[in-house]
LOFI-824148 format. One record per residue (C-alpha): residue number from 0; x, y, z; residue in one letter. Coordinates in steps of 0.25 Angstrom, whole numbers, always signed. Layout:
! residues N
[node NUM [X Y Z] "A"];
...
//
This chain:
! residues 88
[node 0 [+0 +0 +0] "X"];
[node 1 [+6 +13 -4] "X"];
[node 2 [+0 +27 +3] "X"];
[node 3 [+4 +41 -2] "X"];
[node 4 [+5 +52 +9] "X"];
[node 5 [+9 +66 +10] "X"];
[node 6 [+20 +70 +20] "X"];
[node 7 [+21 +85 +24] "X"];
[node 8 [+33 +87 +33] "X"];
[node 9 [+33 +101 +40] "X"];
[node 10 [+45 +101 +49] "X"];
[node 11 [+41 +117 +55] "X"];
[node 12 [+28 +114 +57] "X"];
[node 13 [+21 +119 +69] "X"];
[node 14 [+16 +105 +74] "X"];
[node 15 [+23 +92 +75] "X"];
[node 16 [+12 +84 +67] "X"];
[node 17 [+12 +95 +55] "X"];
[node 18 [+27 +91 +53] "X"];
[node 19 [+23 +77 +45] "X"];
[node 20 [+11 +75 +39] "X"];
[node 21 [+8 +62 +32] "X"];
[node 22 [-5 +64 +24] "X"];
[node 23 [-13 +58 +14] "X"];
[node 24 [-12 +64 +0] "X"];
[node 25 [-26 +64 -4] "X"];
[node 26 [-32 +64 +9] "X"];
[node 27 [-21 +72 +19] "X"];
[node 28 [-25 +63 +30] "X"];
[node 29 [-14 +56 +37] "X"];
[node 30 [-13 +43 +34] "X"];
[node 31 [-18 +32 +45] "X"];
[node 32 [-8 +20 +44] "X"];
[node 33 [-17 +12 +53] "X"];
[node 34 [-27 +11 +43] "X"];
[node 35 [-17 +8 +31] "X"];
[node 36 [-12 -4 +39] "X"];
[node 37 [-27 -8 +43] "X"];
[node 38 [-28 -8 +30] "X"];
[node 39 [-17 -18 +26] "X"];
[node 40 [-19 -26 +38] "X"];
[node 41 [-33 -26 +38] "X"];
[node 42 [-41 -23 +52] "X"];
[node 43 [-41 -38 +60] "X"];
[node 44 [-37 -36 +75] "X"];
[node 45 [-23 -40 +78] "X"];
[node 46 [-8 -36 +78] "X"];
[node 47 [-3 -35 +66] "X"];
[node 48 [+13 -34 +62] "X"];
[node 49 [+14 -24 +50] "X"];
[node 50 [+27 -19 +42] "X"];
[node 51 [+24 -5 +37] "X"];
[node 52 [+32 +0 +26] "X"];
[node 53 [+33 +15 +23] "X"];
[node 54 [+41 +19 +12] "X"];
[node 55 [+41 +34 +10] "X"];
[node 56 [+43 +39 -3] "X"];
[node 57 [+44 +54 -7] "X"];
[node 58 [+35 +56 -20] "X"];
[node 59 [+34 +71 -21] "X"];
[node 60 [+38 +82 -12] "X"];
[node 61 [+30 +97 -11] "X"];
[node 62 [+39 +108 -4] "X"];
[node 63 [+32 +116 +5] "X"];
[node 64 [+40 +131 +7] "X"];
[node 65 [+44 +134 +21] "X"];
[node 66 [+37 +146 +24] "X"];
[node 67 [+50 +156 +29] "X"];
[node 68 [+51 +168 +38] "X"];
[node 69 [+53 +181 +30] "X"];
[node 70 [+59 +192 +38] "X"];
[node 71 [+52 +205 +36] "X"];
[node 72 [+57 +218 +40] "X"];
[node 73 [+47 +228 +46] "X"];
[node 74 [+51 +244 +50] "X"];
[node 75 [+50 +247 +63] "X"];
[node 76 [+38 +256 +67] "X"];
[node 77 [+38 +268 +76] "X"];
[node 78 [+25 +268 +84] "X"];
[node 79 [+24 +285 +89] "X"];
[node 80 [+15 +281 +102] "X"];
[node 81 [+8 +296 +107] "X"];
[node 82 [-2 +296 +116] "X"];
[node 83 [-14 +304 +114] "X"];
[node 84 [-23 +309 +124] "X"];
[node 85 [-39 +311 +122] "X"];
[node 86 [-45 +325 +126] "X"];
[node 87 [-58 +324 +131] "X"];
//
């Protein structure tokens, strides 16, 4: 049985589970290797001793730009703070 996935590796993202994401391609869920065994073994109860091979195979890579930090310079303002007074 050969599956297709999508990996997305984000090493600065904010959260430790956005840094590696294995997806479906056509339906972005993550895969549930529970059910593709089930589906190989079958579902009577009992223990079962199972070799799993994975083979990874890189078939296309998209690059994604790193967004980057742009310095900008700003003048500096003057702020003339005079107090007015209300006459009643």
């Amino acid at each position: 049985m050969k599956k297709h996935y999508i990996l997305t590796l984000n090493p600065t993202a904010k959260h430790q589970w956005d840094r590696c994401i294995l997806r479906d391609p056509i339906t972005a869920e993550h895969p549930n290797l529970e059910s593709l065994i089930t589906q190989v073994v079958g579902e009577d109860t009992g223990s079962y001793l199972i070799a799993l091979n994975i083979e990874i195979q890189v078939l296309e890579k998209a690059v994604h730009p790193q967004p980057q930090k742009v310095p900008v310079e700003t003048p500096a303002v003057i702020v003339n703070q005079q107090r007015s007074e209300l006459v009643a």
